[in-house]
N, C-alpha and C positions, 0 to 999 in steps of 0.2 A: 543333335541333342545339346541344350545347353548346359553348359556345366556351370554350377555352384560354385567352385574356387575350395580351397580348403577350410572347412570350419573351423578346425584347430586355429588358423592362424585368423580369421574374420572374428573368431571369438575373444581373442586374445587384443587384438587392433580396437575391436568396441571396449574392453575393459580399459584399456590406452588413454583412449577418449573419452572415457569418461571419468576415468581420473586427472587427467589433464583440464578438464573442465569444472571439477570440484578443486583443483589447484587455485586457477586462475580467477573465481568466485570468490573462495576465502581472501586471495592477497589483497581482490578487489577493494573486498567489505574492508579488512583492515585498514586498508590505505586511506578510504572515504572516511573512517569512522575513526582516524587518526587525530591527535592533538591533542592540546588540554582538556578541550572538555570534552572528549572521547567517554564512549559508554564500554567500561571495562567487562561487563557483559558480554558485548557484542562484539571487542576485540579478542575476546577469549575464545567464543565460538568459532569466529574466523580464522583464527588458530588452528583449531583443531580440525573446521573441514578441510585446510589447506592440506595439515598434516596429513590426513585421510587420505586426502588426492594425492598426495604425494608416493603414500604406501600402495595403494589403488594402482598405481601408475607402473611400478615396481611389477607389483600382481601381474599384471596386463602382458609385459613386456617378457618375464615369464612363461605365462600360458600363450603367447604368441610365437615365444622358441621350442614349445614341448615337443614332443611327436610322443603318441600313444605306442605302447606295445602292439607290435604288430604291421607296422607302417613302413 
């Protein structure tokens, strides 16, 4: 029978990754979207997804170390 792996920790590894890739999106954008004539818009939003991925990331790593009652 094949086993699954634990979901606590696969759930936690996808929230990882996905924070880690709303990280690496925002620094993207800001970096491209950097300089003078930068659209302070769109540096702002990049801002704040980075920040997201960042807390995201945090979350992830988290519910990757949990273990439920009972376990």
């Amino acid at each position: 029978m094949a086993t699954q792996g634990d979901v606590h920790k696969r759930r936690g590894a996808n929230i990882m990754k996905t924070g880690l890739a709303m990280l690496v999106f925002g620094v993207a954008i800001a970096l491209a979207t950097a300089g003078e004539n930068g659209n302070p818009q769109l540096n702002a939003f990049a801002s704040v997804v980075a920040l997201a991925g960042f807390i995201t990331g945090i979350v992830g790593i988290g519910k990757w170390r949990e273990r439920p009652a009972g376990d």
